[in-house]
N, C-alpha and C positions, 0 to 999 in steps of 0.2 A: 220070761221074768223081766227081761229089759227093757220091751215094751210097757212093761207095766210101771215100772218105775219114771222112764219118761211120759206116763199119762198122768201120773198123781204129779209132775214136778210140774205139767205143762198147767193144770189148772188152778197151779197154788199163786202162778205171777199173777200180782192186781191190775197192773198197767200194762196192757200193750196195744201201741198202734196200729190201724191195720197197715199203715205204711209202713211200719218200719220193722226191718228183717230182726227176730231174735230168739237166743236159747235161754232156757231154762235157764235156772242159775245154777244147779248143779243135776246131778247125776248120779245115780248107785248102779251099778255094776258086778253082779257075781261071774268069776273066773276062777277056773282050773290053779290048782296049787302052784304050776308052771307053766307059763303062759308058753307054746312054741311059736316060732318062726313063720308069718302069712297067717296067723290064727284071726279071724275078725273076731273081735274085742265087744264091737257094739255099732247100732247104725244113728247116728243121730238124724234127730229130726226141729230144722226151722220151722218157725210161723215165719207167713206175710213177707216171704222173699222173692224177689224179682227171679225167677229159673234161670232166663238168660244173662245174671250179670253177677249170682251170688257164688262164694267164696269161702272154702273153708280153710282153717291152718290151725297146725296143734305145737304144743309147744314143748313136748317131751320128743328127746330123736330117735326113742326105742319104738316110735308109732309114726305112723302117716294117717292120713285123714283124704281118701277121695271125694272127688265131689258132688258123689252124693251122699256123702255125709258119712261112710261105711269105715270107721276105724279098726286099722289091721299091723298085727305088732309084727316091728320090723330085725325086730330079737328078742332073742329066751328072756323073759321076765320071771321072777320066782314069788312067789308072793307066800314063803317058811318066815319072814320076819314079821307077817302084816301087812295090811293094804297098801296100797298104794292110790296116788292124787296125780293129775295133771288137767290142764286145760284148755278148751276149744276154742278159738273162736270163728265166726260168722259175719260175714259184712257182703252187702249188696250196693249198688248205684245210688238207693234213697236215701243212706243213714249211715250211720258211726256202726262201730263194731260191736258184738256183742259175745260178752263172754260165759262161757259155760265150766266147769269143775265136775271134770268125771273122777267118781271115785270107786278104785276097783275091791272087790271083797270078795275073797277065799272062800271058796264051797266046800261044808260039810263032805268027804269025800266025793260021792260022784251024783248026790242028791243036792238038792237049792235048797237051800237054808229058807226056813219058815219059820211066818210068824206066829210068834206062842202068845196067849191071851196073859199070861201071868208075867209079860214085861212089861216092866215100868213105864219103858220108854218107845212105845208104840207109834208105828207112824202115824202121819195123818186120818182122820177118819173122814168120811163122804156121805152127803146127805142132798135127798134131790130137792130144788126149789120148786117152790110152789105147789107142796103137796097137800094131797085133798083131806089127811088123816086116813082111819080114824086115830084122835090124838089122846092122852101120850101113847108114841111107841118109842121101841127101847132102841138106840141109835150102836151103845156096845157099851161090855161089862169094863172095867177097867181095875187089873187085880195089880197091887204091888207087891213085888217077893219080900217085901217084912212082913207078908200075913202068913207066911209059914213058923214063924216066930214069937210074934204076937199077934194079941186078940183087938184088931183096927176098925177103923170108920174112916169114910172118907168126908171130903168139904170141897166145895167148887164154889168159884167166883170170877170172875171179871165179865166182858161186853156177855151178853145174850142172857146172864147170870144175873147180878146184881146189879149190869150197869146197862144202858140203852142199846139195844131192844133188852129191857127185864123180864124175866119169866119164861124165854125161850126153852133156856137149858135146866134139867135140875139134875141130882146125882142123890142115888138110894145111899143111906147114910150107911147101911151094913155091910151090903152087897160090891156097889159101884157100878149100878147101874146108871146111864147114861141116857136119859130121853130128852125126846124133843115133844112141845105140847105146843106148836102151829107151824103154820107155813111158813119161809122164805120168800124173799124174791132179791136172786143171785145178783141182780145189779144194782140195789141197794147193799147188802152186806153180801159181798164173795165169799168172806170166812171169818172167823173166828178165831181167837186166841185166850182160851178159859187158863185160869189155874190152878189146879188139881192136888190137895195134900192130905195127907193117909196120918194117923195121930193113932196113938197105944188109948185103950178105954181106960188102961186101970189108971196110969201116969200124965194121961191128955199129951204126952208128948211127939211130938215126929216121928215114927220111924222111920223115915225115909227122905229122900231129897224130894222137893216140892216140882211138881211136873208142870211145864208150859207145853197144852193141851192146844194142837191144831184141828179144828172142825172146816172143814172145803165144803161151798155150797155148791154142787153138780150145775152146772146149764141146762135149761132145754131151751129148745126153740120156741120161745113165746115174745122177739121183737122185731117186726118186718122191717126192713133197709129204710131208709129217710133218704130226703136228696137233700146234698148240703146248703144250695144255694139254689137262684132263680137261672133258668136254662134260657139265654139269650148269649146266641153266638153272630158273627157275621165271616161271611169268605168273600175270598173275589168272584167273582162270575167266571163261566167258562173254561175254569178249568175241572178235570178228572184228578183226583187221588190228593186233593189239596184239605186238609186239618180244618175241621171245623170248631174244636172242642171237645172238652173232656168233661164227661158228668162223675159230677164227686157225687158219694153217697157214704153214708156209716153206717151199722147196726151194732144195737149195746151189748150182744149177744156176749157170749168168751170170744173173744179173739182166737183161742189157741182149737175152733173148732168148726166144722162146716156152717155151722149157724151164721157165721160172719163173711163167709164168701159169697160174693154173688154175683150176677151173673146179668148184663145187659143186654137189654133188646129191642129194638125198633119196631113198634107195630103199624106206621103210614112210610109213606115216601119211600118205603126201601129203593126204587128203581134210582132215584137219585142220592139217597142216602146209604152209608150204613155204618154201623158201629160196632167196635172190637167187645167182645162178650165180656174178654175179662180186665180189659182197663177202661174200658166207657168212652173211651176216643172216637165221637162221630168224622168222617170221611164225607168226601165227596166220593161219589160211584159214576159221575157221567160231565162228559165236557158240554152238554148242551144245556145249561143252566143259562140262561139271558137274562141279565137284571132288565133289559129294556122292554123283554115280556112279560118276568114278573121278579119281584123283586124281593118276596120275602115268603117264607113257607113255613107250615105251623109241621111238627115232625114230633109225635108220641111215641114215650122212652121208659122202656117197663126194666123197673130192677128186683132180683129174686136173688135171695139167699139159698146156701145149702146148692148152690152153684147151680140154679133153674131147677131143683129135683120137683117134681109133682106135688110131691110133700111141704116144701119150701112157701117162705109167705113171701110178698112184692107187695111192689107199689108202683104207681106212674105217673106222668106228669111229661105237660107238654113242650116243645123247646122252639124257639119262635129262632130262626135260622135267616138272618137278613143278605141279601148278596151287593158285595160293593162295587163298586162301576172302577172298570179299567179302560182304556181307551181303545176301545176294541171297534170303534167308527170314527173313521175321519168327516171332515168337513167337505158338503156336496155341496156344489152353484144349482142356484136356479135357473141359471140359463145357459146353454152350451157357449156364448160370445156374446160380447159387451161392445159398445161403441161409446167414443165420448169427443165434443167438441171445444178447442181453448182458441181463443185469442193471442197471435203472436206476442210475444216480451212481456205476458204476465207471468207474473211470481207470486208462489205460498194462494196457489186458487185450485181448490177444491172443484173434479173434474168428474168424480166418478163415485156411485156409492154402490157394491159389490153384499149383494145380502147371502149368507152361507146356511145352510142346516147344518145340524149335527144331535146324533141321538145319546151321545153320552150326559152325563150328572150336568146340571145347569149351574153355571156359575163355578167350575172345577177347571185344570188346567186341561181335562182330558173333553173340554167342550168350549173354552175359550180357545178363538182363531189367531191365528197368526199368518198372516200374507207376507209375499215372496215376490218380486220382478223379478223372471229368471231368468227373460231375454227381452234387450231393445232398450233398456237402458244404463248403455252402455256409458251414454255422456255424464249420467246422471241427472239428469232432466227433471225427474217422476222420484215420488217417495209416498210408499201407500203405508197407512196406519191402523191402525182397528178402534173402532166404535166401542166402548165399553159397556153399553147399556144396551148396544140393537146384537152384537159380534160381526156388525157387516167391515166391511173393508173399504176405506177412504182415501181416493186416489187422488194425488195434489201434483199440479207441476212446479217445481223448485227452482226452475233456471230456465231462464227467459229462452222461449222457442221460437225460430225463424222460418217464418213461412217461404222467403225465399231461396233457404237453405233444405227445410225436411216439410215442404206442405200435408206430408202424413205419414205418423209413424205407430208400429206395430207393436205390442208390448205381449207377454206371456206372464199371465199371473197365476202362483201356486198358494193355495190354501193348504194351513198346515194347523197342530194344536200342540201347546206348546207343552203335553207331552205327549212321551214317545208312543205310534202304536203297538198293541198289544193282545198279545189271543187271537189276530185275523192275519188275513191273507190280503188283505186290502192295501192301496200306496196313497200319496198324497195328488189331490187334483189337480189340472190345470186348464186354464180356458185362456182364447186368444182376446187381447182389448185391443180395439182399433182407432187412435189418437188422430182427429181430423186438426191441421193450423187453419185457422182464419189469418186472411192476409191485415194490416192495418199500416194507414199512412205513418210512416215513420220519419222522425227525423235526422238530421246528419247524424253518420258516427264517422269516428276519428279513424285513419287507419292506423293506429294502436291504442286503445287504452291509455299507456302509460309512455312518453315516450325520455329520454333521459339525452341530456348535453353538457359537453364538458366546458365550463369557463372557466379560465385564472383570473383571480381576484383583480382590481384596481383595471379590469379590460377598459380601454378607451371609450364613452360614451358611442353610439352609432354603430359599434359592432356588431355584424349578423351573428347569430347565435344558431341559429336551426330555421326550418319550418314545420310546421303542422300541421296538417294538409284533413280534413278531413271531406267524406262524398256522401252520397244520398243511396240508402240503399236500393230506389225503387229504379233508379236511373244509373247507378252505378257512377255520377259524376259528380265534379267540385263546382261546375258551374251554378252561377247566382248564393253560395254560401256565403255569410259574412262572419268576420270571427271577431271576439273581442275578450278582452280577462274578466273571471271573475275572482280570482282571489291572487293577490301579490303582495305580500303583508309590508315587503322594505320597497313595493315602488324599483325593484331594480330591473325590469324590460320592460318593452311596447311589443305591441303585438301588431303588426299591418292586417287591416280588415278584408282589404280582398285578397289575398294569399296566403295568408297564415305563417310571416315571417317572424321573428323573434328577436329584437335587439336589443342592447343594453341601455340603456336610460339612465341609470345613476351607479355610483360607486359600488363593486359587488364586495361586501368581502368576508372573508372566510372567516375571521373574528367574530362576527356580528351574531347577537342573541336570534338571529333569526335561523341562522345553518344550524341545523342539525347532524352531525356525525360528517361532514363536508354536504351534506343535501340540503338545498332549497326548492321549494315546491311552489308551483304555479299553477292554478286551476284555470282551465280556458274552455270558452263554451263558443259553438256554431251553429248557425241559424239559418234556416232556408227560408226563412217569412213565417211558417208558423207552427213548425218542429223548432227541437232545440236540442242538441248532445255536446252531452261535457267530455272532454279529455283532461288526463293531468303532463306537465312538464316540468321533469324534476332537473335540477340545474345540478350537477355536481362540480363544486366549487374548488377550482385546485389552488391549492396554499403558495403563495409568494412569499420571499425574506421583505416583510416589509414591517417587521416589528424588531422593536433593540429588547435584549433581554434590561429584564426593570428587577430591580433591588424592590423589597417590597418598605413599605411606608415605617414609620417611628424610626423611634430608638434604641439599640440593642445596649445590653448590659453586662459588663465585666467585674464580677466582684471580686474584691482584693484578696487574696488568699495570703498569709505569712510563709514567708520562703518559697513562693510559688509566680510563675508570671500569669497572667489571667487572661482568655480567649473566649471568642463569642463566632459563634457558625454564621457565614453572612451568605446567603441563597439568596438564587434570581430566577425568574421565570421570564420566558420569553411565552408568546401567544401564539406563535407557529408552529408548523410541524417537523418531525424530522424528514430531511437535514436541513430543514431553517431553524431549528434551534439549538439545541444542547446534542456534542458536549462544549461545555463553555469554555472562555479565557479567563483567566484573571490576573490582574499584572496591579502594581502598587506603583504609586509614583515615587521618583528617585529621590524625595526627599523626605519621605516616610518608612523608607527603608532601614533607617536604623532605628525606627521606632516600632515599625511593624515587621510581620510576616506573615505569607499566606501557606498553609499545606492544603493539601488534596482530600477533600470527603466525597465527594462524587461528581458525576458530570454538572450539578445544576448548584454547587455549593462547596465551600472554601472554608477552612478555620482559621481567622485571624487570631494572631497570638501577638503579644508585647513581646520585644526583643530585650528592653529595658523596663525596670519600674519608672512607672509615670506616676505624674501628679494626682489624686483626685478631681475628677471634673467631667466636663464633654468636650468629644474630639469630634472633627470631622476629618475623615480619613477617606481621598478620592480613590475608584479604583475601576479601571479600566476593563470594562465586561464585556468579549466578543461571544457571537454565537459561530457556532460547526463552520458558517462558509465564512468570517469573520468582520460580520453586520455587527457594529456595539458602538460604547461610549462609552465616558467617564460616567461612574456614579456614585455619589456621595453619602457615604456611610457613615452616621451621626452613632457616635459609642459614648455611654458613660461609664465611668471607673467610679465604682461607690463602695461604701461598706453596706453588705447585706444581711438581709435574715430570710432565708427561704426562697433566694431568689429574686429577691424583690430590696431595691434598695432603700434604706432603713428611711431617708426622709420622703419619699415616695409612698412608703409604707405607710408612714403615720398619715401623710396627705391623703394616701386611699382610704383606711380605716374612720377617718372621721367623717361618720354616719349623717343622717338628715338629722337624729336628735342633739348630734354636736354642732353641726351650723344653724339648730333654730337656736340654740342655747347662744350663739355667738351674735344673735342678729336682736333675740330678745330685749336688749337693753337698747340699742339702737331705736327696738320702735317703742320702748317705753319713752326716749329721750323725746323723740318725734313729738308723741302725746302730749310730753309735756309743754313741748312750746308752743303747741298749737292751742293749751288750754289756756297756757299763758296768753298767749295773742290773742284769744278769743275775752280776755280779763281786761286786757293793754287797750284795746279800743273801743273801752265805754270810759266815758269821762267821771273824772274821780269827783269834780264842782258839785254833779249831783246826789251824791253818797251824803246821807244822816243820820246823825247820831241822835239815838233815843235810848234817853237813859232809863225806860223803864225798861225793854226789851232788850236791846241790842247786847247788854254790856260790854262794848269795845267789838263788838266781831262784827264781819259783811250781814247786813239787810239780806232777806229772802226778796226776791226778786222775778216780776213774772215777763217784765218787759222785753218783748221780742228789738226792738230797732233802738237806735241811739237815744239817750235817755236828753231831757229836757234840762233846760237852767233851771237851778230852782235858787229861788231868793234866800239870800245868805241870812235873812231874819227868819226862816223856818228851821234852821239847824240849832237842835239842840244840843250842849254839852254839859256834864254834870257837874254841880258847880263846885268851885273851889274857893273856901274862905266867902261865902255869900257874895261872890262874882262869877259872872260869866265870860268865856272864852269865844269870843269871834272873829269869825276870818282869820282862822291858824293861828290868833296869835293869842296869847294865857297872861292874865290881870289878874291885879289880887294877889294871892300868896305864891302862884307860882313865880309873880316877879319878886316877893320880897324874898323868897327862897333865894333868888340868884338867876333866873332863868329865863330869858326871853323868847318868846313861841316865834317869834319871826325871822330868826337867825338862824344859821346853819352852827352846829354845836363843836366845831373846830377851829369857829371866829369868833362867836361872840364874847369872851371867857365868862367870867364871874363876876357881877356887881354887887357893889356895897363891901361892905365888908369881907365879905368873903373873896370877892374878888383884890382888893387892895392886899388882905392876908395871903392869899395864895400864891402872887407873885411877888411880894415881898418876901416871903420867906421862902423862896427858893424851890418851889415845891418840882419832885422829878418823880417819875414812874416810877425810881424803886419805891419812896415813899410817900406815896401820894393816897395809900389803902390808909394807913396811919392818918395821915392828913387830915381825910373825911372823918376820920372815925371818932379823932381827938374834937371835931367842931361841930358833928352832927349826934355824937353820943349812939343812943338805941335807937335815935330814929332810922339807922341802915341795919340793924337788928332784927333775928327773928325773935319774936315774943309769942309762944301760945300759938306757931303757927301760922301768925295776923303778922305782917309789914306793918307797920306803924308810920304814917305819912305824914304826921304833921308840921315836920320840918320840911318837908317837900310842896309846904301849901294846902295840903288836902286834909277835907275836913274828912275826922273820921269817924265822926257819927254818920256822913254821910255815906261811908264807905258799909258801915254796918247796918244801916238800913237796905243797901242794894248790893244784895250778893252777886249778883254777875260783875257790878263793877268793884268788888270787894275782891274777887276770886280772882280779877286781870291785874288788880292795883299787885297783890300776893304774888303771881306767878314772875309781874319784871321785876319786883322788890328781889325774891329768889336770885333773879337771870343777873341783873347788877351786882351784886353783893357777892354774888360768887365772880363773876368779869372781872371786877376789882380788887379784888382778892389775889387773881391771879394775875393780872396785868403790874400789880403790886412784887411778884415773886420773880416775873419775867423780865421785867427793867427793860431794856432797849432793844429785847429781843422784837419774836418774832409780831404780837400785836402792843410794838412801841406807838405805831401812829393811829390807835384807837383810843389814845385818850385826851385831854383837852391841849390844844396845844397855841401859844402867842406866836403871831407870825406880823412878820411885818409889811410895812405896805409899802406895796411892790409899783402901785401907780396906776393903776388897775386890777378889778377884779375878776377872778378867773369866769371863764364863759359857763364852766362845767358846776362848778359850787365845789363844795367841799365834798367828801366823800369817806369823812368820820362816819363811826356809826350807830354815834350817838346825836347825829345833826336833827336838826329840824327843820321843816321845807315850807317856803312861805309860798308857794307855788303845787297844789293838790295836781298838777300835771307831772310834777318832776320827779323823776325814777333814779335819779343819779345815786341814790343809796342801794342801788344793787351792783354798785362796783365792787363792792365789799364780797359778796358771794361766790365770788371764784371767777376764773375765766369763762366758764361757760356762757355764767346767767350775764357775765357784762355784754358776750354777744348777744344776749336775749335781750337786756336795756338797751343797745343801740337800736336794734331791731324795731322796739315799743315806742322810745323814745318820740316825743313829737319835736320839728325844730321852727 
């Protein structure tokens, strides 16, 4: 009965892998009212488990579970309350664990409880797919115990019923019968889940609880295995028992049934192949597989269900089985010995070219060579390489070979692949190379290379130094060599040409940017007529006290601290070595001693410190510096005492900080001023005689002017000026109304005063700078008035219709009318101040008249040369009038 219950549970799971090991999900179980002691309970049974790695364990500790699956109670169980539950689980190498619920149930005395057609709740029912009919037949009755009570009908519905596949299932409405009207096919629908409810005729209503109806579609064997994928494997070569691959395969069939096992087999190649029946793992079977005889083999793989049974259906398919190359052949020469000939003293020449076979993969490390000298160069002479594109081996000599030293030398070369061998019995090869010198005229060499001599510095000119002897290797002599320098960068030896003597020639010394770390080098060459070899001679230069330690350059800086004394670190360096230098002295002179003090910072440096506050300023403070063997002197330490900011003393500071745009900003005006006198003087040396006035154009300003060179006389009857009172103005001097005005054009206006009446009133009545604005104003009325803007000149002489016919000279007459009127105004308010001697003033006559004229600045110039009214302009411009000035 227990088998039968795990065969309905096994085919009711819808999923199962074949890989993967699992139970049922539950279990029913009849047993004895009391279970005894060793009683086997039940045997479970796995799908699709590995035998060798699967695993059972239960989880009730009234039972054990062996492994084959065989559950046996480990104490009295009583099953007078009712069943009993526990559960199993299963796990193997490929998968998670799976779990199963055995449930045990009390037997009817000493008979198996059966099933009766009139329970509601009926197991599953079974029906086989893919059957032929004929259709409908009756699958089973299905009676519920309220028809012992009332008078019922049944109704079904869900999948194969009313819903897709529809029309499978129907159910006799009276009865409950159960048919099926076509075929199945189990791996489209595995099963069914109908639902089943039984209703009173007279009331329509339920009698009973509505039943969830399981219908299980049976399997048969109607789907051959499949191969999952395409069958391309690759091994190494040459070995037995080495993994080729694994052929996967599925069938749709039940998992939980032989349909699904199957069973692998090789039908070609068995002698070199074979494959495990029941996991599909092909093997190698023989170490004589040669990828170099052949390289790849076609191998047919027949898979059958129902585990190969006769009955069982298959399939096949070919597997194309590639073998990879190991380095199972080393690199062979083509010739048992090689010879090769070089020329004495060449270097980096290619002497030898070594061609190799080899049967392994082309272009892999297991056929790329790799060459060895394993004997004969010892000196290292030889350095052989490999060809990349041929694999031969290319022999070079690397350091110059002497024929009179090795006229032939023997070498052993090993070919090798740069990897390891493998699968063979085979070693790496070697063939002998036999290296002929050719002899070649040589020229001298030195008898050392390099040869080294000791000088101290400041050595007296003419002192021998060494010799350097170099000979001929063919003759093994120095006879007929001549020697002479080629590189001596300070010129500090001579070399003697037929001996190879070496002596000083100028001052060596240790100091100097030519020694290096105390070395000085000399390149010197020898000559036999028509070879030539170089030697070098390094001088090693020994240090003499012949420098004084030196204070280094500037000024050091002591900033003033409040309540504090202020010090500055004064270091010296000396240019010798020890013990010509450091550690130093340092000593103060005896009359800076109450002003100074030195403490100790280390051998090459001292911290001066004020012993008193001192003034602000610069010191010089002497101080007596010996070196180690006590070589020195005074040296004079220049300190300043400042107020600081950051180190830096505050008017130093400002001096540094003011940038290139602060000194162009300081010099700017400087070359403005330049310009200007230069446009001045370029003004100042064209004669004023030929300047004219035209009173249509000009009004009162300079002529446009194209005249490159000094301008011509021109005739004082071509000058025009505009008139005044229907008179004209010639040669500087103003008729007409400018004289009746008061005003002579030929006088300088600090001499001539006032005529006429104006004049006799003006110094009759006393007139003085405070009131002298009055004066005018009381005698000329609105003529020094603004009116409407307009100057009004006619007290001044000028006519002023003609002023208002010509605006330019309207617009000049306006602007000094403005300039005066306000002058006077304020020379009016200022009295003796500061422009007391700009206004008209009587002077008396002194017995002569001054050279320079007056230098009012309201004068007038009977001379178009004369500049003397730019005294008036400041000091500057009077240096610009002496300048211009003609005398």
């Amino acid at each position: 009965m227990a088998k039968v219950f795990i065969s309905l549970i096994c085919v009711w799971v819808i999923a199962c892998g074949v890989e993967t090991c699992f139970l049922p999900s539950s279990l029913y179980v009849p047993v004895p009212e009391t279970i005894p002691v060793g009683y086997q309970v039940t045997k479970v049974h796995a799908a699709a488990c590995d035998d060798n790695s699967v695993q059972f364990r239960v989880q009730d500790t009234r039972f054990r579970i062996d492994s084959d699956g065989t559950v046996v109670a480990l104490a009295p169980v009583s099953m007078a309350t009712g069943g009993r539950t526990f559960s199993v689980w299963v796990q193997d190498k490929n998968g998670a664990e799976s779990e199963m619920e055995v449930h045990l149930v009390r037997r009817a005395g000493q008979g198996i409880l059966k099933r009766i057609k009139r329970r509601w709740s009926p197991p599953p029912l079974h029906m086989l797919e893919n059957v032929q009919g004929p259709f409908p037949y009756e699958l089973e009755k299905i009676v519920s115990d309220s028809a012992a009570k009332f008078d019922v009908y049944y109704t079904i519905s869900g999948p194969g019923v009313d819903k897709h596949p529809t029309g499978l299932f129907s159910i006799e409405r009276n009865t409950g019968r159960l048919s099926v009207h076509r075929a199945v096919d189990r791996e489209e629908f595995p099963h069914f889940e109908v639902l089943v409810r039984v209703f009173d005729r007279l009331t329509n209503r339920e009698t009973d609880i509505p039943l969830n109806f399981t219908i299980l579609v049976d399997d048969v064997n109607d789907n051959a295995p499949q191969f999952q994928e395409l069958l391309k494997f690759t091994v190494p070569e040459s070995f037995a028992g080495q993994v080729v691959g694994k052929v996967l395969a599925t069938d749709r069939d039940d998992p939980c049934t032989d349909h699904v096992r199957i069973k692998y087999t090789l039908l070609s190649e068995t002698n070199l192949f074979s494959i495990d029946g029941e996991t599909g793992v092909i093997t190698t079977n023989n170490a004589n597989l040669d990828r170099e005889v052949k390289d790849k083999y076609l191998v047919i793989v027949k898979i059958q269900d129902k585990l190969g049974a006769p009955n069982g259906l298959s399939n096949t398919a070919t597997a194309t089985i590639t073998l990879s190359d190991i380095n199972d052949n080393p690199p062979t020469f083509r010739e048992t010995s090689y010879k090769a000939t070089v020329e004495e003293n060449q270097i980096e020449k290619l002497i030898l070219r070594i061609p190799v076979d080899d049967k392994d993969q082309i272009n892999t490390p297991n056929w790329i060579s790799k060459f060895v000298i394993t004997k004969g160069n010892e000196t290292g002479n030889f350095r052989i390489d490999t060809d990349p594109s041929t694999n031969e081996g290319l022999l070079y000599v690397v350091k110059p070979l002497d024929f009179e030293q090795s006229p032939k030398i023997n070498l052993e070369i090993s070919a090798r692949n740069e990897a390891e061998l493998n699968g063979t019995s085979a070693t790496w090869a070697s063939i002998p190379v036999e290296v002929t010198v050719t002899n070649v005229d040589e020229g001298p060499e030195f008898t050392a290379p390099i040869v080294y001599f000791k000088v101290k510095e400041n050595t007296p000119n003419g002192t021998l130094i060494g010799t350097y002897k170099a000979i001929d290797p063919e003759t093994k002599s120095s006879n007929g060599i001549k020697y002479y320098k080629d590189k001596d960068p300070a010129s500090w030896v001579t070399i003697d040409r037929a001996n190879g003597d070496i002596k000083v020639a100028n001052t060596i010394d240790r100091e100097s940017n030519f020694v290096k770390n105390g070395l000085y080098n000399v390149t010197v060459k020898a000559t036999d007529g028509s070879k030539t070899g170089t030697g070098t001679v390094v001088i090693q230069v020994e240090d003499v006290n012949d420098n004084k330690p030196q204070v280094g350059p500037g000024e050091l800086v002591i900033c003033e601290e409040d309540g504090a004394s202020g010090s500055v670190i004064v270091a010296a360096e000396d240019k010798d070595q020890h013990p010509n230098a450091f550690d130093f002295t340092f000593a103060l002179a005896e009359e800076d001693e109450d002003k100074w003090s030195l403490e100790y910072l280390n051998g090459t440096a001292r911290l001066l410190k004020q012993k008193t506050a001192l003034p602000r300023g610069l010191y010089e403070v002497p101080i007596t510096i010996n070196d180690l063997q006590g070589f020195g002197g005074v040296q004079t330490v220049t300190v300043r005492i400042c107020q600081c900011r950051g180190g830096v003393c505050l008017a130093q500071q400002n001096s540094v900080t003011l940038g290139p745009y602060g000194i162009l900003t300081l010099l700017l005006p400087l070359a403005l001023l330049l310009l200007l006198f230069l446009l001045l003087a370029f003004f100042c040396s064209t004669k004023m005689g030929g300047m004219t006035i035209d009173e249509g154009d000009s009004g009162g300003t300079l002529l446009k002017s194209n005249t490159e060179a000094p301008g011509d006389e021109v005739d004082a009857s071509l000058i025009k000026v505009p008139p005044f009172g229907n008179e004209q103005t010639v040669k500087g001097s103003v008729k007409g109304s400018m004289v009746d005005a008061g005003w002579l054009g030929n006088k300088s206006m600090s001499t001539i005063g006032v005529q006429g009446t104006h004049e006799t009133d003006m110094y009759k009545s006393g007139i003085t700078t405070s009131n002298m604005h009055d004066y005018y104003s009381s005698q000329y009325g609105n003529q020094l008035n603004m009116q409407g803007n307009q100057f009004v000149g006619g007290g001044m002489g000028v006519d002023s219709k003609y002023l208002t016919q010509d605006s330019s000279a309207l617009k000049t007459w306006q602007t000094n009318g403005r300039c005066l009127n306000q002058k006077l105004g304020y020379m009016a308010t200022a009295g003796d101040g500061r422009y007391a001697d700009d206004i008209v003033h009587a002077y008396g006559y002194e017995g002569a008249g001054s050279a320079a004229g007056s230098v009012g600045c309201c004068s007038d110039y009977d001379d178009n040369e004369n500049l003397d009214f730019l005294n008036t302009l400041g000091p500057k411009f009077r240096n610009l009038a002496d300048v211009c000035k003609k005398t």
